[in-house]
C-alpha positions in Angstrom: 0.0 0.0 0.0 2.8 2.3 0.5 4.3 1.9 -2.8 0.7 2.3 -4.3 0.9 5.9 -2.8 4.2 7.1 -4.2 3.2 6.2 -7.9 1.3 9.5 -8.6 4.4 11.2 -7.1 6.9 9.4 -9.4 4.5 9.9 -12.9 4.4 13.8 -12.0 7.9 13.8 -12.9 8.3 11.6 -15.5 5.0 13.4 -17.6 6.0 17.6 -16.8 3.4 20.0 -17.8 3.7 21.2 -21.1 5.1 25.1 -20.9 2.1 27.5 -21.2 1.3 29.4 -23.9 2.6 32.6 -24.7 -0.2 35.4 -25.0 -1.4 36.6 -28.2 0.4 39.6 -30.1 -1.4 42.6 -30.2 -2.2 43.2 -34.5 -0.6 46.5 -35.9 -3.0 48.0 -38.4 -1.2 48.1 -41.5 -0.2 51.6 -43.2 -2.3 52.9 -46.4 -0.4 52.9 -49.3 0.0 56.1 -50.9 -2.0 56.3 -54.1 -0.1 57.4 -57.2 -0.8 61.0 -58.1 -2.3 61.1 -61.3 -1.0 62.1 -64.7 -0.6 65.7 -66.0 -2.9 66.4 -68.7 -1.0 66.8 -71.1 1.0 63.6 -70.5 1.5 61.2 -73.8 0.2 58.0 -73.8 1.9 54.6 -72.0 3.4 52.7 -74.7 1.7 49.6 -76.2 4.3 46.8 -75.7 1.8 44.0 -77.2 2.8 45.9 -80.8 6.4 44.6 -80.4 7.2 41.8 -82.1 9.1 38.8 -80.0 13.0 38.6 -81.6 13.3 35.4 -84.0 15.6 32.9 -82.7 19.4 33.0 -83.8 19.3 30.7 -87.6 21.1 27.5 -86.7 24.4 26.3 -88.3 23.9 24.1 -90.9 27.3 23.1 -91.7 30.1 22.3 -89.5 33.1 24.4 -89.5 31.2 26.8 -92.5 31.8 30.1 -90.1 35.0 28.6 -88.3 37.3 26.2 -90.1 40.6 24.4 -89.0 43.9 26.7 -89.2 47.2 25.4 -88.3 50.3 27.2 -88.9 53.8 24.8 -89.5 57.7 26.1 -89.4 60.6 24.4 -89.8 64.3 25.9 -88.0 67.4 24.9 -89.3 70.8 24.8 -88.1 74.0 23.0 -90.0 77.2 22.6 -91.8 78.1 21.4 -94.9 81.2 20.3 -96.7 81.2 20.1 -100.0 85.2 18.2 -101.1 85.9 19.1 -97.4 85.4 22.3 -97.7 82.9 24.4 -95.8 79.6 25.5 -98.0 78.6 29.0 -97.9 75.4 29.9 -96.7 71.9 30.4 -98.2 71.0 33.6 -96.8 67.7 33.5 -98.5 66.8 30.4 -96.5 65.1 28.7 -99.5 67.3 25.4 -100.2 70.2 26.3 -103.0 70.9 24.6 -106.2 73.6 21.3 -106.0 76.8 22.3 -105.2 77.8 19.2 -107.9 75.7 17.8 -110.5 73.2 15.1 -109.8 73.6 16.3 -106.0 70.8 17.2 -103.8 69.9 20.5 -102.6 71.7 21.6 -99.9 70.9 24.5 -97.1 75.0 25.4 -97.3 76.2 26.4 -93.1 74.6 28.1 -90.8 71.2 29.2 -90.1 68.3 29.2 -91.7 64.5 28.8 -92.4 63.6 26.0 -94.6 59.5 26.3 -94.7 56.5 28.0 -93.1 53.1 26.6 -93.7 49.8 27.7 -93.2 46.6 25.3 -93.7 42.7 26.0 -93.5 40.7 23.7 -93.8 36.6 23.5 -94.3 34.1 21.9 -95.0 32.1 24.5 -97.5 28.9 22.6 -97.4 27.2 18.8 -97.6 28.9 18.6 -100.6 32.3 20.3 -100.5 35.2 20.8 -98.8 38.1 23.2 -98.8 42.1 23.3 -98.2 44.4 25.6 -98.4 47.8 25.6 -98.1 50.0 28.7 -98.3 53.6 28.3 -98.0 56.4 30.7 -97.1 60.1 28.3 -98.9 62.6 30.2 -96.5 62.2 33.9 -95.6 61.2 34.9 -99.1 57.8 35.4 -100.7 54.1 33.5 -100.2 53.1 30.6 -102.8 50.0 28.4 -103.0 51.5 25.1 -101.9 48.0 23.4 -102.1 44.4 24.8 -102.7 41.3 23.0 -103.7 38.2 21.6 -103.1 37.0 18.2 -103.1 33.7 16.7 -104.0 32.6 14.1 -101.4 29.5 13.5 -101.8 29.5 10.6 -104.5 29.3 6.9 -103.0 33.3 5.7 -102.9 34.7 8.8 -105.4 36.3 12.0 -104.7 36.9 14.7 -107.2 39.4 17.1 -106.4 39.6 20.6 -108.7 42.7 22.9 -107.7 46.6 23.1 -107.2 47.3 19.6 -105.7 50.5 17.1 -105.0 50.5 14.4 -107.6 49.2 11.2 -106.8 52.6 9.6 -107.5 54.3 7.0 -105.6 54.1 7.9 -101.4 56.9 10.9 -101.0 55.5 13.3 -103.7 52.7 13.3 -101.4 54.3 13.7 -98.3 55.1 17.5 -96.8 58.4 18.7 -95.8 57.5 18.6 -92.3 55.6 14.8 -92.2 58.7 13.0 -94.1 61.4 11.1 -92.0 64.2 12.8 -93.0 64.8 16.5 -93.5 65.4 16.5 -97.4 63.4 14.2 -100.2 65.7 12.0 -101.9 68.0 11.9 -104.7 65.8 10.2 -107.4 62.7 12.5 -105.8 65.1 15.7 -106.7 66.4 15.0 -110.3 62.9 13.7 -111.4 60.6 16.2 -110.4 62.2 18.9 -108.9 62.7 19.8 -105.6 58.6 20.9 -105.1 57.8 17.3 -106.7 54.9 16.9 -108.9 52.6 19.9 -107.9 49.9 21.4 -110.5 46.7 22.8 -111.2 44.5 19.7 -111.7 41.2 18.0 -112.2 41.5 14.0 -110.6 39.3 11.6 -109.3 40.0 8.7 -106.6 37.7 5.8 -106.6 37.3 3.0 -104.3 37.2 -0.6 -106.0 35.0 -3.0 -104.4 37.7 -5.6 -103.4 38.3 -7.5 -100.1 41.1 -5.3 -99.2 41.6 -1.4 -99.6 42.3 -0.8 -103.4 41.9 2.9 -104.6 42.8 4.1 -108.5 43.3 8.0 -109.3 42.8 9.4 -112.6 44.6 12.9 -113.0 45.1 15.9 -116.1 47.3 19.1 -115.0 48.6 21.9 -117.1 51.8 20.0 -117.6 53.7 22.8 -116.1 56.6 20.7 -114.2 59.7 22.4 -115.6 62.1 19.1 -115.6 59.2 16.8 -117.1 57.0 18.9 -119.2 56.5 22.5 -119.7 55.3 22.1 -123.6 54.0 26.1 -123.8 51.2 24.0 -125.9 47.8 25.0 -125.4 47.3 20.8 -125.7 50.3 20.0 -123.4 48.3 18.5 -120.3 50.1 16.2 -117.7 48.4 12.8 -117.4 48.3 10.8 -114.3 47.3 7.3 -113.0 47.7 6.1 -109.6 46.6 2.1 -108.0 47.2 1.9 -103.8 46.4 -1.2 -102.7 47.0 -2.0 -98.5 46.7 -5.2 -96.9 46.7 -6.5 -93.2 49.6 -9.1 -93.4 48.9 -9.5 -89.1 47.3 -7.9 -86.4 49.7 -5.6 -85.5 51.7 -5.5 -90.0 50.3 -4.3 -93.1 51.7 -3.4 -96.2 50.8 -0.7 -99.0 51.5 -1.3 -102.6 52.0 1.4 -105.0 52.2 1.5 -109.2 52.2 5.0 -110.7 52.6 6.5 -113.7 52.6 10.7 -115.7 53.2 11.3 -119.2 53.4 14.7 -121.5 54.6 16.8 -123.8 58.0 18.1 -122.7 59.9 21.5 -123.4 62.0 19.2 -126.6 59.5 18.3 -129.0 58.8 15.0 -127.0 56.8 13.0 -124.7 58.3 12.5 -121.2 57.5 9.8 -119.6 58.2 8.5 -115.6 56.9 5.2 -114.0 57.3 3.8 -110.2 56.6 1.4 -107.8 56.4 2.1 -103.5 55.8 -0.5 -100.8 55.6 0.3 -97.4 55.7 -2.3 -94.4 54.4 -1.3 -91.5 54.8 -3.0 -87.7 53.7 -2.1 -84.5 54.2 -4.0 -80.8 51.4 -4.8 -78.6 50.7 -3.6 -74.9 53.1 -1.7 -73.3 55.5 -1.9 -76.4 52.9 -0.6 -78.6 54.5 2.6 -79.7 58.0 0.5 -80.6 56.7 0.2 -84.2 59.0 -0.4 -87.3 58.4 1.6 -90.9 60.3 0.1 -94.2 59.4 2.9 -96.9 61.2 1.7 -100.9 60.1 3.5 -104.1 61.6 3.5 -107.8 61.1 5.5 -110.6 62.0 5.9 -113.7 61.4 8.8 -116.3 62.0 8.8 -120.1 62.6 11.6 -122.2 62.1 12.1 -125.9 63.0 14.8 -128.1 66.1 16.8 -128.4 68.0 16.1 -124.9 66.3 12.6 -125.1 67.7 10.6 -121.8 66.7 7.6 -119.4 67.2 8.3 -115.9 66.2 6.0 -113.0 66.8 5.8 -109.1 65.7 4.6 -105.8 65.5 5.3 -102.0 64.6 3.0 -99.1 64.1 4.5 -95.9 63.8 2.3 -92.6 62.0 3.6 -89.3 61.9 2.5 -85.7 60.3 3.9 -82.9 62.3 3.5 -79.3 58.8 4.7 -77.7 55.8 7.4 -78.1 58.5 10.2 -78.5 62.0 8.9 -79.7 62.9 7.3 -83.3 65.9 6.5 -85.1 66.1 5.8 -89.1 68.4 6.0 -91.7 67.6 6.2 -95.8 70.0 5.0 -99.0 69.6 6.5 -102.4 70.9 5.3 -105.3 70.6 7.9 -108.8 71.6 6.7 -112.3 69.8 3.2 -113.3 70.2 3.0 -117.1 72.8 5.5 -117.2 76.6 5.5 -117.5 79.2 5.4 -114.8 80.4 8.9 -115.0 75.9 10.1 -113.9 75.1 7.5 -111.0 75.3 9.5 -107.4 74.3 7.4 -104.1 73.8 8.9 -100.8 73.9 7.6 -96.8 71.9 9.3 -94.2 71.3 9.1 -90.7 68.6 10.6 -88.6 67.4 10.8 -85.2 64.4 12.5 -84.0 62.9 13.4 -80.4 59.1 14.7 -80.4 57.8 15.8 -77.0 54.5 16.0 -78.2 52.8 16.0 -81.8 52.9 18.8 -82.1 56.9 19.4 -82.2 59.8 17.8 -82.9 63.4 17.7 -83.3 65.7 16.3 -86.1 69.7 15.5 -86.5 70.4 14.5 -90.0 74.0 13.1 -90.8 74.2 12.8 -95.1 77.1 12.0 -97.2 76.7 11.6 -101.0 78.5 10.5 -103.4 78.5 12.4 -106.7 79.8 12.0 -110.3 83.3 13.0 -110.9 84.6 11.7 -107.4 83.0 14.9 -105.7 82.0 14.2 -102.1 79.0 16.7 -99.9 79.0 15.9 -96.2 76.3 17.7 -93.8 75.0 17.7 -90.2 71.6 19.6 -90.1 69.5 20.1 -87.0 65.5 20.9 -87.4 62.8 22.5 -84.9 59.6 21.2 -86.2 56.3 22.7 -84.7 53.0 23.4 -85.1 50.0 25.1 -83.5 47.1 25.8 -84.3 44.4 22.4 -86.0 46.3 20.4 -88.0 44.6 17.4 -90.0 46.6 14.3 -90.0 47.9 12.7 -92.5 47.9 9.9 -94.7 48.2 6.5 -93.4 
C-alpha cells in the first residue's frame, strides 16, 4: 500500500506539464499605401508593348566548321654545316634550299642558319557537298606561294573529285610535306625527277574505291603539264596525265603493307613525250601492350622517267628509308639513295643518311640529319643539319 501511494508522485515527474502558452500579439493595423498621383494632362500615352514583335531565334548552323574552319600554322628551324670536297659550304642567306653544289647532287641549305618552310593550312568543310584546303607556304624567308588549294567533292558513294593546285598522286613521297617526311630533305631520285617541289599542278582528278576485299583505290589525274624538268610544252594541248593504283593489306594484327604503281606522261619542253613510271611498298609494324609505340616503318620507291625529243635521256633511281620507334617520343632511321639506273658510270650518285628525332608532343619535334653523297666525278658533300619542327594551331593528320 505504500508503494501504491508514491506512484502519482513518481509519474508527475516523469510526464511535466507542457510550458504554457505565450499570449497573443497585439495586431498593428497596416499603413495605407499612398495612391499614385495622377497624370498631367498633357502627358502622352503609355506605350503599347503588345505591338512589339518577339526577336526570332538566332538561324542555326547548318554546316560544321562553314563560319570557323581548322587553321594550323607549320615552321621548320634549321641549323647546320656542310662540306662540299671538305670544304665548308657558304650559306643560303635567303633560306630557300640552293641549287647542287655538284651535278646530280641534292639540294643543300650550305652552313649556318636558316629557315627552310612556313606553312599555313585551313581547312573547311564549304557545305554537304564540298570541302576546302588551303595551303600557303612561305620556302625560306622569301615570298608566299599556294602550296596546295582546292576543293573536293565528297558526296558521291566511294569517289572523290578534287579541282585545284594539288600534290600528284605519284608513288608515297611526292605526297608527303616537308614537315611529315622522316628525313629533313626528299631524296636523290625525288630531286632529279621532279624537282625539288615534286609533282605539284593545277589539276582535275578523281580517286575511286574498287569493291575488293582489301583497300584498293585508283586516281585518274590531267594538270597543265607545267613541271619544268618533265614537261612545260608552252602548248595549249600539253596536259600532264596521271594514273595512280594503292592497294593495302593487313599481313597480321599488328603489320600491313601498301603497294603502290604510278605512272605521268606529257609533252615536254624538246618536241617529246616525257614519260616516268614507279613502284612504293611500305611495311608497316607495331608491338602490342606496353610496347605498342616500338613500331618499325620500311618505306622503298623506284622510278623511272624517259625523255624524248632533243636532250632525249633515261634516268632511274631509288631510295629505301627504314624507321623504328624507341617509344611514343623517340625514333631513329636511316635512308639510302641510289641515282643513275640506265645511265653511265660517270651520272650515278648514291647517298647515306642518318637521322634521329625526339618529339615531346605531336605537335613538335626535333631532327639530326647526318648525309654524305657521293657524286659523279669523285665529288663528295658531307652535312649535319638540325630541325625545330612545330605546329599550332588544327592540323589534320595525315595519310596512313
Amino acid at each position: 500500500m505504500f508503494l501504491l501511494s508514491l506512484l502519482p508522485a513518481f509519474a508527475g515527474e516523469a510526464a511535466p506539464s507542457a510550458p504554457p502558452e505565450a499570449p497573443p500579439a497585439a495586431s498593428t493595423p497596416a499603413e495605407p499605401v499612398p495612391a499614385a498621383p495622377p497624370p498631367p494632362a498633357d502627358a502622352p500615352p503609355p506605350p503599347d508593348f503588345s505591338a512589339i514583335a518577339a526577336p526570332e531565334p538566332a538561324p542555326q548552323q547548318i554546316f560544321p566548321g562553314m563560319m570557323n574552319p581548322s587553321m594550323s600554322f607549320n615552321g621548320l628551324f634549321l641549323a647546320g654545316a656542310q662540306l662540299n670536297d671538305g670544304e665548308l659550304a657558304a650559306p643560303h642567306l635567303g633560306g630557300e634550299a640552293g641549287e647542287s653544289a655538284f651535278p646530280m647532287a641534292g639540294e643543300s641549305y650550305g652552313t649556318g642558319l636558316n629557315v627552310q618552310e612556313m606553312e599555313l593550312q585551313i581547312l573547311s568543310n564549304v557545305d554537304p557537298y564540298f570541302r576546302a584546303n588551303v595551303v600557303l607556304a612561305i620556302p625560306g624567308l622569301e615570298g608566299i606561294e599556294i602550296e596546295e588549294g582546292y576543293v573536293q567533292l565528297v558526296s558521291i558513294p566511294a569517289t572523290t573529285v578534287t579541282i585545284g593546285k594539288v600534290k600528284g598522286a605519284f608513288g608515297r613521297e611526292n605526297l608527303t610535306h616537308t614537315h611529315a617526311l622522316l628525313t629533313v630533305d626528299k631524296s636523290l631520285v625525288g630531286q632529279a625527277i621532279f624537282g625539288g617541289e615534286g609533282l605539284n599542278d593545277v589539276a582535275v582528278n578523281a580517286a575511286v574505291l574498287l569493291p575488293t576485299p582489301w583497300y584498293s583505290e585508283v586516281t585518274a589525274q590531267v594538270d597543265r603539264g607545267s613541271n619544268e624538268l618533265l614537261f612545260n610544252s608552252g602548248k595549249p594541248e600539253g596536259f600532264g596525265y596521271l594514273a595512280h593504283w594503292k592497294n593495302q593489306f593487313d599481313l597480321s594484327y599488328d603489320t600491313s603493307a601498301e603497294l603502290g604503281v604510278s605512272g605521268t606522261a606529257g609533252e615536254n619542253d624538246a618536241g617529246g613525250w616525257s614519260k616516268v613510271g614507279g613502284v612504293d611498298l611500305t611495311l608497316k609494324s607495331h608491338g602490342r601492350g606496353r610496347h605498342q609505340f616500338n613500331r618499325v616503318i620500311w618505306q622503298s620507291e623506284f622510278m623511272f622517267m624517259s625523255r624524248d625529243g632533243a636532250d632525249a635521256r633515261d634516268l632511274g633511281g631509288v631510295y629505301s628509308t627504314l624507321e623504328y620507334s624507341l617509344d611514343s617520343r623517340v625514333w631513329v632511321g636511316a635512308r639510302y639513295d641510289y641515282l643513275g639506273i640506265a645511265a653511265g658510270a660517270e651520272d650515278q650518285a648514291q647517298a647515306a643518311s642518318a637521322i634521329f628525332v625526339f618529339a615531346p608532343t605531336e605537335f613538335s619535334a626535333f631532327r639530326v640529319q647526318a648525309q654524305r653523297q657521293w657524286v659523279p666525278g669523285g665529288h663528295t658533300v658531307d652535312s649535319v643539319v638540325g630541325q625545330l619542327d612545330f605546329t599550332i594551331g588544327v592540323h589534320p593528320a595525315h595519310s596512313y
